[in-house]
N, C-alpha and C positions, 0 to 999 in steps of 0.2 A: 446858834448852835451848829453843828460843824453834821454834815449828815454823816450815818452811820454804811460807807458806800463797801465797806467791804462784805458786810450781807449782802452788797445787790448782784455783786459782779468777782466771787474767789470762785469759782465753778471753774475758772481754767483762766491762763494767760491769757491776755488780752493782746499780746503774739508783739506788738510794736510799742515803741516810746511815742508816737506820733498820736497812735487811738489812744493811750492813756492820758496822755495832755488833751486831747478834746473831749475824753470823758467827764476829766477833770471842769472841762468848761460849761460843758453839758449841764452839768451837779450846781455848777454856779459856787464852785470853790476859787477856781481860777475864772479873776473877773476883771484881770489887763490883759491887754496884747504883748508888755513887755514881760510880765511872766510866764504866760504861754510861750514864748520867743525863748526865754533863757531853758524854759523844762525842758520844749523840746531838743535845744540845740546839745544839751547834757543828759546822755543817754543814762537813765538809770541802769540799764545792763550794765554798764560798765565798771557799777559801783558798788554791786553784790556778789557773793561768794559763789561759788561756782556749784549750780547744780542748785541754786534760788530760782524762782519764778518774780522777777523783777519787775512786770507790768501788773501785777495783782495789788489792789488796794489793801495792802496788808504791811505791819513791818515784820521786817525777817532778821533772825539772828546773826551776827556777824564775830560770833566768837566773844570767850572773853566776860561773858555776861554781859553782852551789851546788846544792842538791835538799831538798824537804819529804822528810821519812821518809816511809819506808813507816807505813801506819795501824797495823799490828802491835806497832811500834816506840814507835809515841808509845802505845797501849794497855798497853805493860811499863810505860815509863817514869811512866806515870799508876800506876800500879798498885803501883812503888816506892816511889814518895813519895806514894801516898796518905795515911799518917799525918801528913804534913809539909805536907800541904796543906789544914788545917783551916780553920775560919772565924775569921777574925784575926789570921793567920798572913802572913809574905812570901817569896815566892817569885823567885828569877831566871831565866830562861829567856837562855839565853846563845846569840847564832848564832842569834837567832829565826827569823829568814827572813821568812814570809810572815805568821806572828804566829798561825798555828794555836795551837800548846800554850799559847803566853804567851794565850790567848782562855779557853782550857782552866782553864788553872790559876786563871787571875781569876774563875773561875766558881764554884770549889772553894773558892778564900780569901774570897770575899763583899766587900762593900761595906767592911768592917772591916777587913781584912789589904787586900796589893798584891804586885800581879804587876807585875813589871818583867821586857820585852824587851830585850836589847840584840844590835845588830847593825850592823856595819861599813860595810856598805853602805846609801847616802843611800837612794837608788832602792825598795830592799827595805824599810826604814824605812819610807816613804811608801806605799809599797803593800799592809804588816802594816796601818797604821792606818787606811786604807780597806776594807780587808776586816774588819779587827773592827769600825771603824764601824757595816757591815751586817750584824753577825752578833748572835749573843743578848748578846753580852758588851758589848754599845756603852755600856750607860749606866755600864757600868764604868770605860768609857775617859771618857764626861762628866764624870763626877764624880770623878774622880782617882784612882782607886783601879787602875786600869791603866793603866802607860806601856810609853812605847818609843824608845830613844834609840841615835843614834847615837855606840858607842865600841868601842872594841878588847876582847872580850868577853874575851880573857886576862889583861885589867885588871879584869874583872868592874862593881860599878857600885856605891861605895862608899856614896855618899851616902844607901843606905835600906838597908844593911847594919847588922846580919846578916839573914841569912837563916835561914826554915829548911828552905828546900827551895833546892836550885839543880839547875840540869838544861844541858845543854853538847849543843846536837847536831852537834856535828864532833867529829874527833877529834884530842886532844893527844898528842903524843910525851911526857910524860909531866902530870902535873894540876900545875896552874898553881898556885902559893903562894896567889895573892892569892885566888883563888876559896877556899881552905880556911881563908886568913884571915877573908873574909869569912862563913863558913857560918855558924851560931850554934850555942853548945854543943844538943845533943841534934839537931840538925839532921843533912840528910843531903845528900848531892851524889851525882849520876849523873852521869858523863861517860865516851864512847866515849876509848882509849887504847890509844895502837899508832900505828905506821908502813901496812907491809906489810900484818903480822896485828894485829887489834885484839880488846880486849876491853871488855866494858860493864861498867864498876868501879862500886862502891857503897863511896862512902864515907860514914861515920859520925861525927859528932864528939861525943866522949864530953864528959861536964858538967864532967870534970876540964882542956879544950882537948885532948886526945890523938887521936888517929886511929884507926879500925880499916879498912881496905880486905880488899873482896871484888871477884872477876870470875861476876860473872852469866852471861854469856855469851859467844859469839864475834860479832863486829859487822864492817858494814862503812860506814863513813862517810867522807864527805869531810875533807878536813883544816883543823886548827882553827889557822889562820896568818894573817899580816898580810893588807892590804885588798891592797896591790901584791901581795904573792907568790898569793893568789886569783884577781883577777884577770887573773893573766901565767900562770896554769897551762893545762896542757893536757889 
């Protein structure tokens, strides 16, 4: 189970992206040297709305009914698919938002592999690609090897499929075909699932196409549903 770290430390800013990636190590969430490497090199300041408290273990709203994770959360999920996010490898970041992880992960796949963002909303689109613009991962996004498009992330993003990492940060009422279609054998998929109660599934897909699912954890995410029923929620 995943510690509950924003009781220990939301009393104020933790002021830098550097203390919050050793906090993170601290806690024993972050427990490689290459994910500490990619957190810190990708400032989460850069990736929240203006007038956020970015180093707080908390997630914050980002418009739109949506919210960045908490830093903890995107530190697992880096941490799960770290073998799936080698150098030449592709990655999907589903429900990007503001384009944190999808900046993350193009940092971990290198100029060789690609990250692809996808996300529903125009606005959040536009605003992922300005913030990785300024961030260490821009020339990533220059030279092609990270995008970010506008499409219904339960349709996932066929055309640079498979994958071998995909990651979903909302959650489905149950995992979406097309996502497991597209995973690639030996690859893995993280996505929050549940209504109510949610849990953080790992799935696996074996070299034979078969599945094996696991629940990590107990989570709690926004829901992983059309752009209308998002934006008509309350």
């Amino acid at each position: 189970m995943l510690l509950p770290l924003q009781r220990l430390w939301t009393s104020g800013s933790l002021g830098r992206n550097k203390e919050l990636v050793e906090r993170l190590q601290l806690y024993g969430i972050i427990k490689s040297k290459k994910v500490a490497e990619v957190m810190e090199a990708i400032d989460r300041g850069l990736f929240v709305p203006p007038g956020s408290a970015p180093y707080v273990d908390t997630p914050i709203l980002i418009g739109y009914n949506a919210t960045i994770s908490a830093p903890h959360m995107h530190a697992a999920c880096l941490e799960l698919l770290r073998e799936h996010l080698q150098p030449g490898m592709r990655a999907l970041d589903v429900g990007s938002g503001t384009g944190y992880l999808t900046a993350c992960f193009a940092m971990m796949v290198g100029p060789e592999g690609h990250a692809v963002g996808v996300e529903h909303i125009a606005e959040l689109v536009d605003f992922s690609i300005n913030n990785i613009k300024n961030s260490a991962a821009s020339s990533f996004l220059k030279e092609g090897s990270l995008s970010v498009h506008i499409a219904d992330g339960r349709e996932g993003w066929p055309d640079l499929a498979p994958y071998d990492a995909i990651h979903v940060g909302a959650a489905a009422p149950e995992i979406p075909q097309p996502l497991i279609d597209q995973l690639k054998p030996g690859g893995r998929l993280v996505i929050p699932v549940g209504t109510v109660f949610q849990d953080l599934q790992v799935i696996d897909k074996k070299m034979d196409g078969s599945v094996s699912i696991r629940s990590e954890t107990s989570v709690r995410y926004v829901p992983l549903t059309s752009k209308a029923a998002q934006l008509h929620s309350n």
